[in-house]
VOPAGU-2260 file (C-alpha; in pm, 1 decimal, decimal comma):
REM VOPAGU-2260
SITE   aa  ch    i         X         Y         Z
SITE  UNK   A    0    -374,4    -618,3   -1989,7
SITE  UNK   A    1    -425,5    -296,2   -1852,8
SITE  UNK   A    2    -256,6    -364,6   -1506,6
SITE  UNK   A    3     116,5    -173,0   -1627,4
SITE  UNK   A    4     312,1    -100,5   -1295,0
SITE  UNK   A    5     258,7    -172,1    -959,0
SITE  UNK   A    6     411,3      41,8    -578,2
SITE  UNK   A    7     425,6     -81,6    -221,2
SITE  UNK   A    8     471,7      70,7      45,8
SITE  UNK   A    9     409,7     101,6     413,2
SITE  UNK   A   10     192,7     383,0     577,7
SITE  UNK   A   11     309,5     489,3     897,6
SITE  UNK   A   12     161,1     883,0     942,4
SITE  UNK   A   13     548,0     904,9    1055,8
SITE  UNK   A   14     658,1     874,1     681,6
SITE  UNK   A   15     490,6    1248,9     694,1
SITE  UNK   A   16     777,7    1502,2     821,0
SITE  UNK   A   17     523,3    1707,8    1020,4
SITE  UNK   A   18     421,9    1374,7    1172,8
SITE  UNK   A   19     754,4    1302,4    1284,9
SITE  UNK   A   20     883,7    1608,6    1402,6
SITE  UNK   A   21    1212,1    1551,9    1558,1
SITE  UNK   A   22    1194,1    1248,0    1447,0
SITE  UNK   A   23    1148,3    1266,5    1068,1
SITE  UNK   A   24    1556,5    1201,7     990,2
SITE  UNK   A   25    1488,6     848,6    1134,7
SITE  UNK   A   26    1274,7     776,0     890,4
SITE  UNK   A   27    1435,5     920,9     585,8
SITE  UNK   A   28    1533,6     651,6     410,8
SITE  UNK   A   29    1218,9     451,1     427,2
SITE  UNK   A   30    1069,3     844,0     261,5
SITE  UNK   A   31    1338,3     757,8     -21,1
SITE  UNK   A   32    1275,7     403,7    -106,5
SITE  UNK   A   33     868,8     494,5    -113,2
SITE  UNK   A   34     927,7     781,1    -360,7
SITE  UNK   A   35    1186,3     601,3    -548,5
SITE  UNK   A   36     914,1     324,9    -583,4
SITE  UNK   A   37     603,2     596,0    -662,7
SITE  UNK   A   38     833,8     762,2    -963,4
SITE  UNK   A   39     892,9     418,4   -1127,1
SITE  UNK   A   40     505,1     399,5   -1103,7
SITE  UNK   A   41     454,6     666,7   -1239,1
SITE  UNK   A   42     749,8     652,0   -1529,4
SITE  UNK   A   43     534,1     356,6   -1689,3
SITE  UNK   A   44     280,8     666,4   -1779,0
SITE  UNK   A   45     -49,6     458,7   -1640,5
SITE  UNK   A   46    -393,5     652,5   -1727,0
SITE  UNK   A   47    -529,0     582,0   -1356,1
SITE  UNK   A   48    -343,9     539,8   -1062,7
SITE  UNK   A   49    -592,5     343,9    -767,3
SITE  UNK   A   50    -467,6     331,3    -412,8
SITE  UNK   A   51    -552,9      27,3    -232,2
SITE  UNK   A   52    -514,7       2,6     131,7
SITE  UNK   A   53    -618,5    -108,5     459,9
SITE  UNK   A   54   -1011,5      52,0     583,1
SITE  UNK   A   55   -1293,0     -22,6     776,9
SITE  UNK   A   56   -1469,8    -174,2     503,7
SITE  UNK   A   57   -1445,1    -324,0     154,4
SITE  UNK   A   58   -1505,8    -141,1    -127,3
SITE  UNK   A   59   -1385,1     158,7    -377,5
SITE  UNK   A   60   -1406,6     523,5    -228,2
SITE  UNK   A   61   -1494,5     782,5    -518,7
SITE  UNK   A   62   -1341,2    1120,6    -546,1
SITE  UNK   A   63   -1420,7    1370,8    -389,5
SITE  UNK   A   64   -1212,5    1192,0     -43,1
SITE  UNK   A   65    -986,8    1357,6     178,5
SITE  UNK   A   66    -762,1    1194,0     458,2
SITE  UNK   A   67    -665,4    1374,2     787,2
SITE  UNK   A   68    -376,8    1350,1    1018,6
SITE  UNK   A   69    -559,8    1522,5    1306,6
SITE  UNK   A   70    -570,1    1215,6    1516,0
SITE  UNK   A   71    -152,7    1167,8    1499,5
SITE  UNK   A   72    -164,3    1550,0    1608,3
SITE  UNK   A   73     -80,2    1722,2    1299,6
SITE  UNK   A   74    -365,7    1993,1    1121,4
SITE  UNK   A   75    -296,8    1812,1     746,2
SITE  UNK   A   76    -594,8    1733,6     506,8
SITE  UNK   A   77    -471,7    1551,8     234,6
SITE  UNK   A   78    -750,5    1535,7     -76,9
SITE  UNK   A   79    -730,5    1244,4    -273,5
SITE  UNK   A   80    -720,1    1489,7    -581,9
SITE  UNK   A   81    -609,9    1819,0    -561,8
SITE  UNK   A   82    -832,1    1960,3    -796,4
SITE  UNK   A   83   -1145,9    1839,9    -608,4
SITE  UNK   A   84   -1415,4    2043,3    -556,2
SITE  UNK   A   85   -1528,5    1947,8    -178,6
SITE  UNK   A   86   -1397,7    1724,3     131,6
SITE  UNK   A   87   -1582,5    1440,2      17,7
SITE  UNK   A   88   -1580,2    1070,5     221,6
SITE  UNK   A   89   -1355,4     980,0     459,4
SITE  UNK   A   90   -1025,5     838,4     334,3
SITE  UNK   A   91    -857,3     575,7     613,7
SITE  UNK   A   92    -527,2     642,5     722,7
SITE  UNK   A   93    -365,5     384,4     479,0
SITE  UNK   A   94    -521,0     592,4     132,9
SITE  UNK   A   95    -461,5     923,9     326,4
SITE  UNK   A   96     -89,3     860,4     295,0
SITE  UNK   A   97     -88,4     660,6     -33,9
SITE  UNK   A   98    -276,9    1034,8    -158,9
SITE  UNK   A   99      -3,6    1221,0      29,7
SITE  UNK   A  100     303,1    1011,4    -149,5
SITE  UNK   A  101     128,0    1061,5    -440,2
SITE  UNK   A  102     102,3    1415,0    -422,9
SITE  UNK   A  103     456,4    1459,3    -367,0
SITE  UNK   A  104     514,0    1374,1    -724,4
SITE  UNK   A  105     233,5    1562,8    -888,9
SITE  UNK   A  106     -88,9    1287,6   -1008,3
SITE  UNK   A  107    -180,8    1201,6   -1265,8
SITE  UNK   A  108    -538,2    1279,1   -1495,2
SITE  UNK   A  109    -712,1    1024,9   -1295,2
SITE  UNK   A  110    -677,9     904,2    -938,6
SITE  UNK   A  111    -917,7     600,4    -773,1
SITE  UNK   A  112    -916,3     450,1    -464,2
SITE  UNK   A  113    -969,0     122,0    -267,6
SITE  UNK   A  114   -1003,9      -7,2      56,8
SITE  UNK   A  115    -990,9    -325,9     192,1
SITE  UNK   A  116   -1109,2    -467,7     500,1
SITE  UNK   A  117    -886,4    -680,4     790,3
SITE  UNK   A  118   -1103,9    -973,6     787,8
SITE  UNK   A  119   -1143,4    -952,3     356,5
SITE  UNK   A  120   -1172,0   -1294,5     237,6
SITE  UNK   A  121   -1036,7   -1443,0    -137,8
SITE  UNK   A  122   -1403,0   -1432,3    -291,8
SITE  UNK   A  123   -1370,1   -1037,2    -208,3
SITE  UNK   A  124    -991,8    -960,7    -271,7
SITE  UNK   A  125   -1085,7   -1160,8    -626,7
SITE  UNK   A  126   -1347,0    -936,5    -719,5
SITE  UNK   A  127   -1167,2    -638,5    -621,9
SITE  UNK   A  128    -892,3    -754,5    -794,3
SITE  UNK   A  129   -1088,9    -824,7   -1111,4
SITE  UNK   A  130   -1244,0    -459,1   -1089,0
SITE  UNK   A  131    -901,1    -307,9   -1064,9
SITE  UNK   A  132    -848,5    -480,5   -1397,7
SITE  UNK   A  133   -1167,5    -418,4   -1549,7
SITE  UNK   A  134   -1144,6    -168,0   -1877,7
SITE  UNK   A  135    -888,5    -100,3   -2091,2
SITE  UNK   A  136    -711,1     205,9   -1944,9
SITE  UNK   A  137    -385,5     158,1   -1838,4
SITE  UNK   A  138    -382,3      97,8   -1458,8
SITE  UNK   A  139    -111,8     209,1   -1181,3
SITE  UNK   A  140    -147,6      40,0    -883,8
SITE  UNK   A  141     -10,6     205,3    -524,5
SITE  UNK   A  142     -68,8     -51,2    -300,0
SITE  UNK   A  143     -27,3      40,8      97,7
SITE  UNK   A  144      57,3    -220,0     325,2
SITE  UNK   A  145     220,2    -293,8     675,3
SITE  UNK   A  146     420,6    -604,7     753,1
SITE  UNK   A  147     376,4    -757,0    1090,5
SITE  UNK   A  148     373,8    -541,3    1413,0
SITE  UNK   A  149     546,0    -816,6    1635,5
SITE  UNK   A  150     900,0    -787,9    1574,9
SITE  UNK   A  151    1047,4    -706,4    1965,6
SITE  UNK   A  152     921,5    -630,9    2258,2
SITE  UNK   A  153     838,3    -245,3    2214,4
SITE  UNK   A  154     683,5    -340,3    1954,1
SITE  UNK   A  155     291,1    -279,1    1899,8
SITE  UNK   A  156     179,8    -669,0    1912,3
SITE  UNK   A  157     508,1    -761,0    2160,0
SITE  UNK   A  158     698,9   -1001,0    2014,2
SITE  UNK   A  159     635,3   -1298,5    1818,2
SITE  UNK   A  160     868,1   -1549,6    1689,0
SITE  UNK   A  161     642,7   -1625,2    1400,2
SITE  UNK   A  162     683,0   -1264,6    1302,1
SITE  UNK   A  163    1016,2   -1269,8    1094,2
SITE  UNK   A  164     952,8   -1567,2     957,8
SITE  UNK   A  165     637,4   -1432,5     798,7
SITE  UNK   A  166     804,7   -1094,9     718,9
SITE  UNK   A  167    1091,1   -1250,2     541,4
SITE  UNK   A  168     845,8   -1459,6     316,7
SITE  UNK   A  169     660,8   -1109,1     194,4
SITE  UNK   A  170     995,6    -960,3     123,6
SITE  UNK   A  171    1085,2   -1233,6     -73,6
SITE  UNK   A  172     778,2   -1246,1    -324,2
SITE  UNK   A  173     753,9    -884,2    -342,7
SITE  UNK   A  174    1098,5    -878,7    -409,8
SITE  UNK   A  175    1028,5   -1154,8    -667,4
SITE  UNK   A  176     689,9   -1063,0    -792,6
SITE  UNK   A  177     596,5   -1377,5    -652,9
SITE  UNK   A  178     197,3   -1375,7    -678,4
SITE  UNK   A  179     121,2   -1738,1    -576,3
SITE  UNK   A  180     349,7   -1670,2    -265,0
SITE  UNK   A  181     121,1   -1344,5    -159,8
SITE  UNK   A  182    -194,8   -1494,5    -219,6
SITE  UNK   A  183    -134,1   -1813,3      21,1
SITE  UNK   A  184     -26,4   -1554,2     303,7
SITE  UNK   A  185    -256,1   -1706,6     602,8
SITE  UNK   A  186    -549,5   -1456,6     667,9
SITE  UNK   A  187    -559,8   -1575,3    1059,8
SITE  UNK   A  188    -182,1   -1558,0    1082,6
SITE  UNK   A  189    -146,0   -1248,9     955,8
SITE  UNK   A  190    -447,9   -1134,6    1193,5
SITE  UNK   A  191    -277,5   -1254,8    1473,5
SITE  UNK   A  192      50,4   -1074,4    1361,1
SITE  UNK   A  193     -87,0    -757,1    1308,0
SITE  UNK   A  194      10,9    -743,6     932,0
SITE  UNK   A  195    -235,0    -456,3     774,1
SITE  UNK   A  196     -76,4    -513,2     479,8
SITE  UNK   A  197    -203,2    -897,6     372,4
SITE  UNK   A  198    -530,2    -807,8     191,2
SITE  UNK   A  199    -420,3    -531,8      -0,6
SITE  UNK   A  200     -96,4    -734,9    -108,1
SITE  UNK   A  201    -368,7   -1040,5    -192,6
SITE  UNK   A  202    -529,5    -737,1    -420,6
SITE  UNK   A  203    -244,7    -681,7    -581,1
SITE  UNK   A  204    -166,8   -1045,1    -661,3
SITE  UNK   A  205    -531,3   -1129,5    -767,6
SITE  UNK   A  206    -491,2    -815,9   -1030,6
SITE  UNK   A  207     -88,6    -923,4   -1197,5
SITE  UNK   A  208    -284,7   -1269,4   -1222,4
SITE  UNK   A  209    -518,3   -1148,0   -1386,1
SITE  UNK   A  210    -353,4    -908,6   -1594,5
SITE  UNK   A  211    -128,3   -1242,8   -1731,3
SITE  UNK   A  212     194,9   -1213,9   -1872,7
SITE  UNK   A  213     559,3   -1209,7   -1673,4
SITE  UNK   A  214     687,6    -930,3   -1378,0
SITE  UNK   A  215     957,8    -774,5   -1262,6
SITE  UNK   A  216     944,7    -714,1    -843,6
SITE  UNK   A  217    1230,5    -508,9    -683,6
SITE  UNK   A  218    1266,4    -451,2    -313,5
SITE  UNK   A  219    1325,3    -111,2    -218,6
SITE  UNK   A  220    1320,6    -143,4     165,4
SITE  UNK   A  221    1289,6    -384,1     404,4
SITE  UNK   A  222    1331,3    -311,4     785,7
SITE  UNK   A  223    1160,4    -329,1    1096,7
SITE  UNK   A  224    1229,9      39,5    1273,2
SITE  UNK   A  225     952,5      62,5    1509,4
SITE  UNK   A  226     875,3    -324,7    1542,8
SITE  UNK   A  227     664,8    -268,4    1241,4
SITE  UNK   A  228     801,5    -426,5     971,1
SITE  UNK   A  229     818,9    -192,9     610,1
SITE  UNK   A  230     819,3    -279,0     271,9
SITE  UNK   A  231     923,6     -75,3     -24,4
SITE  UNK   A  232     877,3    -251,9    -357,1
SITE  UNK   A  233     831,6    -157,8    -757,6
SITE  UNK   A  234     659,1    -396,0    -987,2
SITE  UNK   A  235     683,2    -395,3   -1352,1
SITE  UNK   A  236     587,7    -586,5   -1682,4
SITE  UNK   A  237     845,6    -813,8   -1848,1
């Protein structure tokens, strides 16, 4: 069972201060609930702590990596381990900011990382799941995830009535460590509502099933600031 504690949380780059600029108050509490969540991860003293987030492809990404907030206008490399000893591959923006809530914390010995494609289908989210839980070390999991992006009219997708709906069912089985509940979330839906977050939630299912036994899931956060729904949750053993 070497799956021992699991985080969510969102990754706007505006959960970085230096991001947000003027704005960075405004987004304070969400900053709370995610490092409230990455301490209780942390507190269950796991020997490897893997990211797993949204990327361009499917896969692990070995250390050396280093993320970059360039693009959201901000000169901030943020190495997947600060000890490394070169830039490595490219992290996506999901893993740059799981390595940068990480780092706010200190890391532990060993840090991993996986990203998961949009279009990621069960046979892949079950054998990334089943490689998370591969081994016997004892495995942290800090899984990055946005809810949908349809929830007003200034939001990124518009709006969608289907969007709350489908937000309020992810905030109740995170909030309930509910795995069967994450792992029938509807790939096309959740396409269609701009939710970056499905897969790597599916990940994170796949691995507590696999891992057996009973958890504990406690919602952190759950709000919609931007029209982007967030999600702050802690999962633990029972």
């Amino acid at each position: 069972m070497p799956l021992v504690a699991a985080a969510v949380c969102p990754h706007p780059p505006l959960l970085v201060p230096e991001v947000a600029g003027a704005a960075a108050p405004e987004l304070a509490d969400l900053r709370a609930a995610c490092d409230r969540a990455v301490r209780g991860l942390l507190a269950a003293s796991p020997d490897t702590v893997v990211l797993v987030g949204a990327g361009p492809t499917t896969g692990p990404i070995l250390p050396p990596a280093t993320g970059t907030l360039q693009p959201w206008g901000v000169d901030l490399d943020v190495p997947l381990t600060p000890d490394q000893p070169d830039r490595g591959a490219v992290l996506p923006l999901s893993l740059t900011i799981g390595a940068w809530l990480l780092a706010r914390h200190g890391v532990p010995p060993r840090v991993g990382a996986v990203q998961v494609a949009a279009d990621a289908g069960p046979a892949e989210l079950a054998a990334l799941a089943d490689v998370v839980g591969a081994g016997t070390a004892r495995v942290g999991l800090l899984v990055l995830g946005d809810g949908s992006a349809c929830r007003g009219e200034k939001s990124p997708g518009y709006d969608d009535p289907r969007a709350l709906p489908y937000d309020e069912r992810v905030a109740t089985a995170l909030a309930e460590a509910d795995v069967d509940a994450l792992l029938d979330l509807d790939p096309g839906l959740s396409a269609e509502l701009k939710a970056a977050g499905r897969a790597p939630w599916q990940v994170l299912a796949g691995a507590a099933r696999s891992a057996g036994g009973g958890w504990r899931g406690e919602l952190l956060y759950d709000a919609a600031p931007f029209g982007v729904a967030y999600f702050v949750a802690s999962w633990e053993r029972v």
